[in-house]
Each structure stands twice: as C-alpha cells, then as structure tokens.
C-alpha positions in Angstrom: 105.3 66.3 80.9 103.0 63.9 82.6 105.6 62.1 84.3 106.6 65.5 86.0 103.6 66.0 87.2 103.0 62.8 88.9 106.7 63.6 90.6 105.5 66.6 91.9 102.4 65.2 93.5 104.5 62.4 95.0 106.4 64.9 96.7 103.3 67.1 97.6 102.1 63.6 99.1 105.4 63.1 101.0 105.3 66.6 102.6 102.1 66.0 103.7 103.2 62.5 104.9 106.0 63.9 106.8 103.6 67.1 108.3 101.1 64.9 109.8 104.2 62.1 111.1 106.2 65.1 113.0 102.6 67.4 113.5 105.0 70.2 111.9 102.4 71.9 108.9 104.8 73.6 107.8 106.9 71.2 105.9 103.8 70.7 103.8 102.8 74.6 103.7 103.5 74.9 100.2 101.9 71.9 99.0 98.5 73.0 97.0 97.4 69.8 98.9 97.4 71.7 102.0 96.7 75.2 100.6 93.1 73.3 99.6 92.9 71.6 103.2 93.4 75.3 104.8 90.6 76.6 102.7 88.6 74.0 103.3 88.9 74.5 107.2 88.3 78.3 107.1 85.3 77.5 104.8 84.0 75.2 107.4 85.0 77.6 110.4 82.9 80.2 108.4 80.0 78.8 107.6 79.2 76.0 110.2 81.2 77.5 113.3 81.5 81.2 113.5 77.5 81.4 113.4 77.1 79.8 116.2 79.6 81.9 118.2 77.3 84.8 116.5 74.8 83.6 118.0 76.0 83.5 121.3 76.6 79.9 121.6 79.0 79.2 124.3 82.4 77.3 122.6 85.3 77.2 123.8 88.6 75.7 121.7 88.1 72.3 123.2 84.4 72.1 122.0 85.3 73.5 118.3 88.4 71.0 117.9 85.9 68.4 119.2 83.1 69.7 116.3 86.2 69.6 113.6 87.7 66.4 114.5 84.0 64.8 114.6 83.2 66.7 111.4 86.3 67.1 109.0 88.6 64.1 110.4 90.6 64.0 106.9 91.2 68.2 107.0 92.6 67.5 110.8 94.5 64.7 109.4 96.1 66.4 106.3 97.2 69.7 108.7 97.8 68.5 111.7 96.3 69.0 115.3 98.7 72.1 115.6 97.4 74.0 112.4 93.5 73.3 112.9 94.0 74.3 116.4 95.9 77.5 115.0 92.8 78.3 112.6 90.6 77.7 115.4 92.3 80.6 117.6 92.1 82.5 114.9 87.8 82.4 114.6 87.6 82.4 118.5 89.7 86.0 118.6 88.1 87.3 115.4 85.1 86.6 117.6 86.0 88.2 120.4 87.2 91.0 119.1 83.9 91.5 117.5 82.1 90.8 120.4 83.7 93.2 122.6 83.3 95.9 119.8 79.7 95.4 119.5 79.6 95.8 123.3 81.4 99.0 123.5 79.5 100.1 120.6 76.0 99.9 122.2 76.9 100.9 125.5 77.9 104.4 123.7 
C-alpha cells in the first residue's frame, strides 16, 4: 500500500538523518538511500579520480576528499565524512597495489 511505502522512506530518511547527525554510516547502511549514495561515490572515484592516480598524478587522501567535498557535497553529506573517507582508502590502496605490481612486473 502506498501509505507503507511513504513510512518506509520516512524511516530510510531518518536513518540517514541520524548517520550524518552522529557521522556513524552505518545506522543508514541499509537504507537504498545510501546503497545509491555509495554507488554513486565509487562511480565518481572510478571515473573522475582513479585516472588521474593512473596517470601518475600525485593525490594524496587530503587532496581527493578536498576533490569530493568540492565536487559531490550531497554524496559527502548523505554518508558521512567517515564513509567517503573509507571509499577513498579504498581507491588509493587499489592504487597502490597496482602500482607496485606494475613495478615489479617491469623490472622482471
């Protein structure tokens, strides 16, 4: 029934509410909400960030939570600084690992 499923969304907004009030994601980490806001982030990490890292672009965290704040303020908002800086980890050692494995690579 309709009324349900404004209910539901109500509480998928509270969660979310309460995430970004206490910075905890995962109150909200079953929410589609932020299920959506995740995959937006790693869509953004993939296409507009890790290429530059490709590329040899020197970015540290700081500089990539600085791009994503600037960039996606809403996503930062809806996960909280803890997750997006979580995500963002997560690209910087998929990085390196690739890095250093190209590196070993071509040196054998």
């Amino acid at each position: 029934p309709n009324w349900y499923l404004k209910h539901h969304q109500g509480l998928e907004y509270l969660n979310m509410a309460m995430a970004q009030v206490t910075d905890n994601p995962a109150i909200a980490d079953g929410s589609s909400i932020h299920q959506e806001a995740k995959q937006q982030l790693h869509s953004y990490l993939r296409t507009n960030i890790q290429p530059l890292l490709n590329s040899g672009k020197p970015l540290d965290l700081n500089d990539i939570l600085h791009r994503v704040n600037i960039r996606k303020p809403k996503l930062v908002q809806q996960l909280g600084k803890q997750q997006v800086q979580h995500m963002v980890q997560g690209i910087l050692s998929v990085n390196n690992l690739e890095m250093n494995g190209n590196n070993i690579v071509g040196r054998l």
